[in-house]
N, CA, C and O atoms as a GROMACS GRO file, in nm:
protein
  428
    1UNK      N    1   8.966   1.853   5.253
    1UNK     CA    2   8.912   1.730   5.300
    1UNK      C    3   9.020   1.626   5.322
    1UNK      O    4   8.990   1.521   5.378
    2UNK      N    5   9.129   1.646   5.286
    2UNK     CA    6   9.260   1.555   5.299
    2UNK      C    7   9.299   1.494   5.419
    2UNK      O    8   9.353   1.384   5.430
    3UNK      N    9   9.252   1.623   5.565
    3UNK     CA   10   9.313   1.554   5.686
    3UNK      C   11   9.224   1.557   5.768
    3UNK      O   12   9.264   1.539   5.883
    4UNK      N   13   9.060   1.582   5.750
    4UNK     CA   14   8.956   1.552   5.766
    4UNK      C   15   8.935   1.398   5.861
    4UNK      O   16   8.952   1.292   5.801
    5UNK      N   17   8.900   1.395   5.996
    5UNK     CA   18   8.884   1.335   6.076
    5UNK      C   19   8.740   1.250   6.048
    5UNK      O   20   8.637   1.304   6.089
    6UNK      N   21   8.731   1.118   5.980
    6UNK     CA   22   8.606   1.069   5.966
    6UNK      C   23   8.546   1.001   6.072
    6UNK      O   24   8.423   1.001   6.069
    7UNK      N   25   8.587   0.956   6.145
    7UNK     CA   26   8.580   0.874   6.270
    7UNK      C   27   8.419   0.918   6.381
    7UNK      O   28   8.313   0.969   6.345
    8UNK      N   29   8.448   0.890   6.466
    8UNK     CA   30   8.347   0.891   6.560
    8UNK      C   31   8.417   1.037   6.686
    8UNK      O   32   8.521   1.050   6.751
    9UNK      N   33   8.326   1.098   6.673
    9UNK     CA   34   8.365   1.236   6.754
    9UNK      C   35   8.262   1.264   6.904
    9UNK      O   36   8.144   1.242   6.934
   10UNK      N   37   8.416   1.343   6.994
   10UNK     CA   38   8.344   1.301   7.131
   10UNK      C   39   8.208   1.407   7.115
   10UNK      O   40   8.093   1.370   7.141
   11UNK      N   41   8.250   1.575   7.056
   11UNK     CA   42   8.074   1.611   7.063
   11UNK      C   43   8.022   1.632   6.955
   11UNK      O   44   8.038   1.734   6.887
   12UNK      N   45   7.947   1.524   6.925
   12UNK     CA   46   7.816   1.489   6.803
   12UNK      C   47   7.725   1.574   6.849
   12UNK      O   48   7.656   1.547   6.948
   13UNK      N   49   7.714   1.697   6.775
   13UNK     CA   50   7.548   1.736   6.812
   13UNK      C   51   7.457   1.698   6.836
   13UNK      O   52   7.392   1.743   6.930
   14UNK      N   53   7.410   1.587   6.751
   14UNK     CA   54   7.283   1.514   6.752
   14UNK      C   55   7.266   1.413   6.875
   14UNK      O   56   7.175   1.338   6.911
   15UNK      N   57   7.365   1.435   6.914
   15UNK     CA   58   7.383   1.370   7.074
   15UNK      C   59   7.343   1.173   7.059
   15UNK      O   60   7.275   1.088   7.117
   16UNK      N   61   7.404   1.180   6.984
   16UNK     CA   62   7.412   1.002   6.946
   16UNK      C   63   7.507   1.002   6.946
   16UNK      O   64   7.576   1.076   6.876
   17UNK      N   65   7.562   0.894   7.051
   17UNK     CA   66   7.722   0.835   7.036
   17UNK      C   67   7.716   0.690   7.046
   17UNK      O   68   7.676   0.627   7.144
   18UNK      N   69   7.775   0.622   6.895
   18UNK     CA   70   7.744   0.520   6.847
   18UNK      C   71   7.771   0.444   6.907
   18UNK      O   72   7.698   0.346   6.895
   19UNK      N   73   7.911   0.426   7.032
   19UNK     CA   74   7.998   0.363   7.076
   19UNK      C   75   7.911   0.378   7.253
   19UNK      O   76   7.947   0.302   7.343
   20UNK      N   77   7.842   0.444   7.268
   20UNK     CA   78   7.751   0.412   7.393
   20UNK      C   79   7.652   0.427   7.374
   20UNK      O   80   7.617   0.541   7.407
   21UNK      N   81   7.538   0.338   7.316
   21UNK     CA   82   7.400   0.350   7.292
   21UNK      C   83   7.379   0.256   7.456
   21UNK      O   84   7.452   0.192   7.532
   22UNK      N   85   7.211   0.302   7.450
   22UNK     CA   86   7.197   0.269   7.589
   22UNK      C   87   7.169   0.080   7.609
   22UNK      O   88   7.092   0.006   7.547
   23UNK      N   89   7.254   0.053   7.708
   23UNK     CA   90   7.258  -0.098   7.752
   23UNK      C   91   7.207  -0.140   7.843
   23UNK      O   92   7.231  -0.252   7.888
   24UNK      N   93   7.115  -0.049   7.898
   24UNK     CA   94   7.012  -0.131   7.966
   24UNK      C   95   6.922  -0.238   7.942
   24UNK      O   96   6.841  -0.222   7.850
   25UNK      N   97   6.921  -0.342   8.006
   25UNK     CA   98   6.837  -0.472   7.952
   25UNK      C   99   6.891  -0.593   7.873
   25UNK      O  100   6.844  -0.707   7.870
   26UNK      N  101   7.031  -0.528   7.791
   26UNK     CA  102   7.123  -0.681   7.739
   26UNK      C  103   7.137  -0.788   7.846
   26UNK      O  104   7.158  -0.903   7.808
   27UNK      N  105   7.130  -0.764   7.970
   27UNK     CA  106   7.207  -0.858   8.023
   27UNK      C  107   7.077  -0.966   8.073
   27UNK      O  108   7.104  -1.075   8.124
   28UNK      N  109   6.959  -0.929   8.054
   28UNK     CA  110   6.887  -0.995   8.062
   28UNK      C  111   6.805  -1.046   7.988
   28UNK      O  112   6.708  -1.112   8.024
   29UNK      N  113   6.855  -1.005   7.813
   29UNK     CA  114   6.788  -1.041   7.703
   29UNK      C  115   6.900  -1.179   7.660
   29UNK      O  116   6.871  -1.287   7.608
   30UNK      N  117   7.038  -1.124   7.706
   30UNK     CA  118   7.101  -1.289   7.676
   30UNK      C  119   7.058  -1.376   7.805
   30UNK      O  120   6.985  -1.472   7.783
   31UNK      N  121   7.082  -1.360   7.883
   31UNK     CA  122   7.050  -1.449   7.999
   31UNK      C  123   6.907  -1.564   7.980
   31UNK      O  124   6.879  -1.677   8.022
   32UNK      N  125   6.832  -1.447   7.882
   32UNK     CA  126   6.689  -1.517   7.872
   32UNK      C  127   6.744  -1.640   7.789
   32UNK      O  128   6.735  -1.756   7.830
   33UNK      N  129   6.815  -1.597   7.645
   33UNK     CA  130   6.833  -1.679   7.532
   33UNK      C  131   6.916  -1.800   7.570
   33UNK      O  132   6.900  -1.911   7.519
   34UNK      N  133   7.028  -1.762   7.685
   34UNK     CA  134   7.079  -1.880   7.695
   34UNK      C  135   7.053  -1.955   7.789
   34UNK      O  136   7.129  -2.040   7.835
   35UNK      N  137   6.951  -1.932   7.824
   35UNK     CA  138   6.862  -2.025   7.943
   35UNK      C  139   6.743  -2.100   7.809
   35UNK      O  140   6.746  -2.223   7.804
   36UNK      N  141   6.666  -2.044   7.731
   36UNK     CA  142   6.637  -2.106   7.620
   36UNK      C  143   6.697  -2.218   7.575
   36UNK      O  144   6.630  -2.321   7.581
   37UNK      N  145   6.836  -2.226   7.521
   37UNK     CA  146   6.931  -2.248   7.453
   37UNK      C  147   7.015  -2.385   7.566
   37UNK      O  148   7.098  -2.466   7.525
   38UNK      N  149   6.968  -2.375   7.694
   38UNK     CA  150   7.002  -2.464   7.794
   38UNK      C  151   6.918  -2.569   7.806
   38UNK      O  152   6.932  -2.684   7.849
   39UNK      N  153   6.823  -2.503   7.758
   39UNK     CA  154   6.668  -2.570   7.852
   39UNK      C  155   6.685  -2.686   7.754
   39UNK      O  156   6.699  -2.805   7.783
   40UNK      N  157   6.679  -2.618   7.599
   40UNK     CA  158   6.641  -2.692   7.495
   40UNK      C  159   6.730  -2.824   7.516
   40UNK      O  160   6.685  -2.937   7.533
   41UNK      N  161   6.847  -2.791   7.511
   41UNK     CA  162   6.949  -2.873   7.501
   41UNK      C  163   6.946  -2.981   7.614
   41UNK      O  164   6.999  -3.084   7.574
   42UNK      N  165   6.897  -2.991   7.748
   42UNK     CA  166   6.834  -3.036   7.838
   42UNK      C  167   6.755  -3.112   7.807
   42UNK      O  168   6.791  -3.230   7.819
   43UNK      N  169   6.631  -3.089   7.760
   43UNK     CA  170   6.507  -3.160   7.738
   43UNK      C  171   6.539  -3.239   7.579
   43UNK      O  172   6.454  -3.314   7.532
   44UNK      N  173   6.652  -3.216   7.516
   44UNK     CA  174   6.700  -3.339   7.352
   44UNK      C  175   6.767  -3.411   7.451
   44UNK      O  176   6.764  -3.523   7.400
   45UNK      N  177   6.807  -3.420   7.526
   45UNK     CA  178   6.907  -3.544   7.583
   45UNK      C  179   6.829  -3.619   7.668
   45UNK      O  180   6.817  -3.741   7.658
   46UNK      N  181   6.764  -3.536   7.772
   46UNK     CA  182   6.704  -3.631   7.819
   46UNK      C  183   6.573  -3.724   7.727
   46UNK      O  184   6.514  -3.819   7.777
   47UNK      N  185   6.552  -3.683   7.614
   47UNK     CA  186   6.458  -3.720   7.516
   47UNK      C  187   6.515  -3.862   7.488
   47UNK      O  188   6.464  -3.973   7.506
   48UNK      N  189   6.634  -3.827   7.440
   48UNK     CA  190   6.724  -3.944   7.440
   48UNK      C  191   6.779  -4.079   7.501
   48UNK      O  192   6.817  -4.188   7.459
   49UNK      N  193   6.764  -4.020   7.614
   49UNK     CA  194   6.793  -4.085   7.712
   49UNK      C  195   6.679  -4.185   7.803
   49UNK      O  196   6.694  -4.275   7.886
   50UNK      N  197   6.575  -4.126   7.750
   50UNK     CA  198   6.410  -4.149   7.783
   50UNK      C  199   6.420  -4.301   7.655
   50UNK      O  200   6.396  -4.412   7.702
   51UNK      N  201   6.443  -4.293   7.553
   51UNK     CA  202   6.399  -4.341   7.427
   51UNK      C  203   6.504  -4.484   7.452
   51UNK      O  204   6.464  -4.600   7.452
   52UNK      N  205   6.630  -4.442   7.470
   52UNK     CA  206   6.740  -4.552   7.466
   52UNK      C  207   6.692  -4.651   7.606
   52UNK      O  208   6.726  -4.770   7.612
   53UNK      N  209   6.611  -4.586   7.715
   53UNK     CA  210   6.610  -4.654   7.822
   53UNK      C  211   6.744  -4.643   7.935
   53UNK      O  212   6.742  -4.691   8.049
   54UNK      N  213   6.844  -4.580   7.882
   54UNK     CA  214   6.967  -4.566   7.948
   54UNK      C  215   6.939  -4.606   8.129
   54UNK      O  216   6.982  -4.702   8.192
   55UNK      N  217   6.844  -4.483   8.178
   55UNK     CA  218   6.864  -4.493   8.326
   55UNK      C  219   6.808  -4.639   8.388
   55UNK      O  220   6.850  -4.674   8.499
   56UNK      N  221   6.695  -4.742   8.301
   56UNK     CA  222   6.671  -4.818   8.345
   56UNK      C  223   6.763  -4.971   8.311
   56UNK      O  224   6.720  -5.079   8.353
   57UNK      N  225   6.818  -4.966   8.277
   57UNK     CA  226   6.932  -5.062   8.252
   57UNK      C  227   7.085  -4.985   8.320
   57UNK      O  228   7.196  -5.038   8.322
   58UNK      N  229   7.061  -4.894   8.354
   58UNK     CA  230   7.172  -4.842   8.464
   58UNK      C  231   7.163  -4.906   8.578
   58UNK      O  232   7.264  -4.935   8.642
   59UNK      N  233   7.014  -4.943   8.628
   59UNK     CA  234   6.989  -4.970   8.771
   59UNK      C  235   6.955  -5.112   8.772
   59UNK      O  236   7.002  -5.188   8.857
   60UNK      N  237   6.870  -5.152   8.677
   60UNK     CA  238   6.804  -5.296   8.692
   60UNK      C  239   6.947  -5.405   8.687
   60UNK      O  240   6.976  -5.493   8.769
   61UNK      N  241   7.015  -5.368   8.573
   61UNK     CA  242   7.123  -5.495   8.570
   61UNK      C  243   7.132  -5.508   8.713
   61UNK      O  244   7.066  -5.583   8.784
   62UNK      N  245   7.243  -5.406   8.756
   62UNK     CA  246   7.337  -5.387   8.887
   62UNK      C  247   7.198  -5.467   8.972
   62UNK      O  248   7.210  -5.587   8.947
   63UNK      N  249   7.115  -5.452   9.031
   63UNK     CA  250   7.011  -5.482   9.133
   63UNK      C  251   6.982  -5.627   9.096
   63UNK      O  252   6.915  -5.690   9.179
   64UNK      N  253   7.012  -5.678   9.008
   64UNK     CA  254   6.942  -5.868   8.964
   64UNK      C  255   7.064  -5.908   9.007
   64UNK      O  256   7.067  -6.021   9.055
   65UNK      N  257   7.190  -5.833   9.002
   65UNK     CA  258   7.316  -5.927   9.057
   65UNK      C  259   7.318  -5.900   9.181
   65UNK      O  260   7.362  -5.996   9.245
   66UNK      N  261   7.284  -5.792   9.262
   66UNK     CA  262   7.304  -5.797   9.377
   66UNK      C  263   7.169  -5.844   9.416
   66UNK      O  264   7.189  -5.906   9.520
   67UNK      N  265   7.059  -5.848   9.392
   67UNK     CA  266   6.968  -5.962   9.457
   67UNK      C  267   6.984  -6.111   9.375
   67UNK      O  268   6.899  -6.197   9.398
   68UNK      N  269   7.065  -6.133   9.305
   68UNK     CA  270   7.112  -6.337   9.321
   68UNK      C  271   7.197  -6.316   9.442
   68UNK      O  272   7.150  -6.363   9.545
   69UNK      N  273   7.329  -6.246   9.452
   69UNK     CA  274   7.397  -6.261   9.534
   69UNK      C  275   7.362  -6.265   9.678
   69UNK      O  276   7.417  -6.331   9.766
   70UNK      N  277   7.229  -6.157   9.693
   70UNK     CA  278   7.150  -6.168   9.863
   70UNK      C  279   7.089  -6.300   9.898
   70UNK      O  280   7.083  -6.361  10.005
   71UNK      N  281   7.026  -6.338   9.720
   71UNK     CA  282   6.924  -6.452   9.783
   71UNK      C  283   6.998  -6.608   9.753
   71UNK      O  284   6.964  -6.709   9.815
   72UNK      N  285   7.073  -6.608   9.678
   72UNK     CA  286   7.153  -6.708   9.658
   72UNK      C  287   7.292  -6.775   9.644
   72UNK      O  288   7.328  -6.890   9.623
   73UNK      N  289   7.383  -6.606   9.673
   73UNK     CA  290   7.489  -6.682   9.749
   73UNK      C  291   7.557  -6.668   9.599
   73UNK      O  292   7.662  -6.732   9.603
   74UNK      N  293   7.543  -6.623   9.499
   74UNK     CA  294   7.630  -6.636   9.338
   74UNK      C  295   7.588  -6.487   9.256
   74UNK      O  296   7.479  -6.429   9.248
   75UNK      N  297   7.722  -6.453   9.200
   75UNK     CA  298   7.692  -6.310   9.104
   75UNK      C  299   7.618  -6.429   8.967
   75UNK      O  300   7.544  -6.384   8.880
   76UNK      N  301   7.644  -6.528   8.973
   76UNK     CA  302   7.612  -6.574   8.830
   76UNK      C  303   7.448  -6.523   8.802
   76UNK      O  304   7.377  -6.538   8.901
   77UNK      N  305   7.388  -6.473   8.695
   77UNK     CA  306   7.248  -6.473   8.600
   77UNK      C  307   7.204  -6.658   8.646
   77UNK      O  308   7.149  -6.692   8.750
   78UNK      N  309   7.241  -6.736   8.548
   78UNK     CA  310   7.203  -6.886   8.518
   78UNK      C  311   7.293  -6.962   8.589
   78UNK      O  312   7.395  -6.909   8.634
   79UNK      N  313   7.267  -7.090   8.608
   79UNK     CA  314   7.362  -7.186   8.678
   79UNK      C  315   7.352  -7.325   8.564
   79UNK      O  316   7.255  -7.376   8.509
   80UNK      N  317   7.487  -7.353   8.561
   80UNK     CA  318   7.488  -7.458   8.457
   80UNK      C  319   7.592  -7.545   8.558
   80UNK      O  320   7.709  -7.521   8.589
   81UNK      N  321   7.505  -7.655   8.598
   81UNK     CA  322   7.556  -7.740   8.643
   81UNK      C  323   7.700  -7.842   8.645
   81UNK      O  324   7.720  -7.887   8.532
   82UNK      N  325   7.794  -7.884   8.736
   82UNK     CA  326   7.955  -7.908   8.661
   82UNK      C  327   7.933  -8.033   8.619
   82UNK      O  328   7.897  -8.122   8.696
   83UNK      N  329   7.959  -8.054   8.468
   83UNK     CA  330   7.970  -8.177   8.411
   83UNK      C  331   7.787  -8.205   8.354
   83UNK      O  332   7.741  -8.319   8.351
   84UNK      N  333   7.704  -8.082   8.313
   84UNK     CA  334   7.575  -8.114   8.311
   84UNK      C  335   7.558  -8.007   8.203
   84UNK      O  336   7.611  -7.899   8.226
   85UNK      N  337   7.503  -8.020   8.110
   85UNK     CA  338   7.497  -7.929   8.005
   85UNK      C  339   7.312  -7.861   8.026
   85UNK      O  340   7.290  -7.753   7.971
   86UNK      N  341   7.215  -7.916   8.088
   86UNK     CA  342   7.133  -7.831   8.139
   86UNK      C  343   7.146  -7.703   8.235
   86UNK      O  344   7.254  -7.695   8.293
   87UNK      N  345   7.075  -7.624   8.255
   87UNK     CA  346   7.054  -7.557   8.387
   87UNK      C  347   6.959  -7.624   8.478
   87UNK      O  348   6.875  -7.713   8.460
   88UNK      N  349   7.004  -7.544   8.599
   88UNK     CA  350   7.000  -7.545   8.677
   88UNK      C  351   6.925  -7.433   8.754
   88UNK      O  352   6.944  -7.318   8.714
   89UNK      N  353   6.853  -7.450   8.844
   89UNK     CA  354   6.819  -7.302   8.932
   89UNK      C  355   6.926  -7.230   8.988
   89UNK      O  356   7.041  -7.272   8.992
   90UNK      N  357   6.888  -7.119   9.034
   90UNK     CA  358   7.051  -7.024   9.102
   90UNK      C  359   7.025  -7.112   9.259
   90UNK      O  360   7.137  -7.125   9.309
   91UNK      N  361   6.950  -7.156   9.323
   91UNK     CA  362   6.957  -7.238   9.396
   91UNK      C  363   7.053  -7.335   9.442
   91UNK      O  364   7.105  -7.361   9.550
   92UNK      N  365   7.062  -7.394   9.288
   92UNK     CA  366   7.209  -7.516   9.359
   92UNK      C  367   7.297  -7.453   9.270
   92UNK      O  368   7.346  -7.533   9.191
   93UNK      N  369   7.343  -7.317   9.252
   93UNK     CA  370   7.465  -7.294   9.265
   93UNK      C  371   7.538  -7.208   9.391
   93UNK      O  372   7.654  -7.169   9.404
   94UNK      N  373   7.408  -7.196   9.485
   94UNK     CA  374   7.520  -7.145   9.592
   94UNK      C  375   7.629  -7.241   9.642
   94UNK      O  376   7.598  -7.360   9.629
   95UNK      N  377   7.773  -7.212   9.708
   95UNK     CA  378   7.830  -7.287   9.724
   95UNK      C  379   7.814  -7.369   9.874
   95UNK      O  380   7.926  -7.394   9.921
   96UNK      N  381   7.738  -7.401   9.932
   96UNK     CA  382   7.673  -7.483  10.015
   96UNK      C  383   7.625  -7.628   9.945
   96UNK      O  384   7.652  -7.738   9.991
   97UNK      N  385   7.543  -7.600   9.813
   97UNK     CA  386   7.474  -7.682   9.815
   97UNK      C  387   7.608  -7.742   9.722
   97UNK      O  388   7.594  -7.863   9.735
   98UNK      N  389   7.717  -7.724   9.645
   98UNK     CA  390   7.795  -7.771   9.583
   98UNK      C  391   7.844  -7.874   9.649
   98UNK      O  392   7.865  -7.866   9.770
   99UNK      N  393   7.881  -8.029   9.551
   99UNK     CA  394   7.925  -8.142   9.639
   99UNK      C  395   8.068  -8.117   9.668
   99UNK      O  396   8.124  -8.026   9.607
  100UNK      N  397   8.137  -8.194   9.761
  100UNK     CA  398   8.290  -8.147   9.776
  100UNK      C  399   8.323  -8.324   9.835
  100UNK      O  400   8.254  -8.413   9.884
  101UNK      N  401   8.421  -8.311   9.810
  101UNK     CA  402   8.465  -8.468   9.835
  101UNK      C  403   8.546  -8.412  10.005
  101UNK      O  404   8.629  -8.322  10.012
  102UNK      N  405   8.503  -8.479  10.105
  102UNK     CA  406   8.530  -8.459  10.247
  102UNK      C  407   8.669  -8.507  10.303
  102UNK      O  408   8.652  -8.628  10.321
  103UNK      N  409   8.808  -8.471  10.342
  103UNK     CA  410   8.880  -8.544  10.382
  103UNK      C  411   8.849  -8.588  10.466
  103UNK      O  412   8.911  -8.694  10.472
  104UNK      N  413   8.778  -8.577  10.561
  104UNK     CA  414   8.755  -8.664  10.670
  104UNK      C  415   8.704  -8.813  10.631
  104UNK      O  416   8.700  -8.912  10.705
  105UNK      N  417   8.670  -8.801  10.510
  105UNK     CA  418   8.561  -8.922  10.486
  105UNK      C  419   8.634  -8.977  10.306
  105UNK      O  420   8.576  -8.987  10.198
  106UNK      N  421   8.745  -8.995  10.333
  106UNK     CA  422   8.747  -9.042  10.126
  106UNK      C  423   8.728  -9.151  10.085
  106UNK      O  424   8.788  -9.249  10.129
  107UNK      N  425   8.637  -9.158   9.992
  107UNK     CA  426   8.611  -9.279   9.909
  107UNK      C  427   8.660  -9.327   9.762
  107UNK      O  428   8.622  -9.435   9.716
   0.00000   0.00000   0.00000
């Protein structure tokens, strides 16, 4: 028994060879799991992402500055008047309605 080959032999009678059992169907038993394993991971984030509100403060900020800027002429939110510690509407901060001292005309 000293030089006795224990190993895996090419003819096994019993016609089992451990090293090629049949592999039909693995490739679609992982494919299943890691489409599972995708999905899941998919549907926790967007869970997340649902909960934090993320996509709607992605879009709303950006869209209130670019509609002041369409309708009034300023990226500013609020308008605080110069030398006036109230607000103001975004109205009189477009720069139209701002006063300007005229060279044509100095007083």
């Amino acid at each position: 028994m000293k030089g006795e080959f224990l190993g895996l032999k090419k003819n096994n009678p019993s016609g089992l060879h451990l090293l090629n059992l049949n592999q039909k169907g693995q490739f679609a038993i992982e494919a299943v799991l890691l489409m599972t394993v995708l999905v899941g991971f998919f549907l926790a984030v967007t869970n997340q992402l649902k909960s934090k509100n993320v996509v709607g403060n992605f879009v709303s900020k950006p869209m209130t500055r670019v509609g002041n800027m369409a309708g009034y002429g300023t990226w500013q939110s609020e308008c605080v008047g110069q030398g006036k510690s109230k607000k103001q509407t975004l109205g009189k901060c477009h720069p139209n309605s701002i006063h300007r001292s005229l060279s044509s005309n100095p007083k």
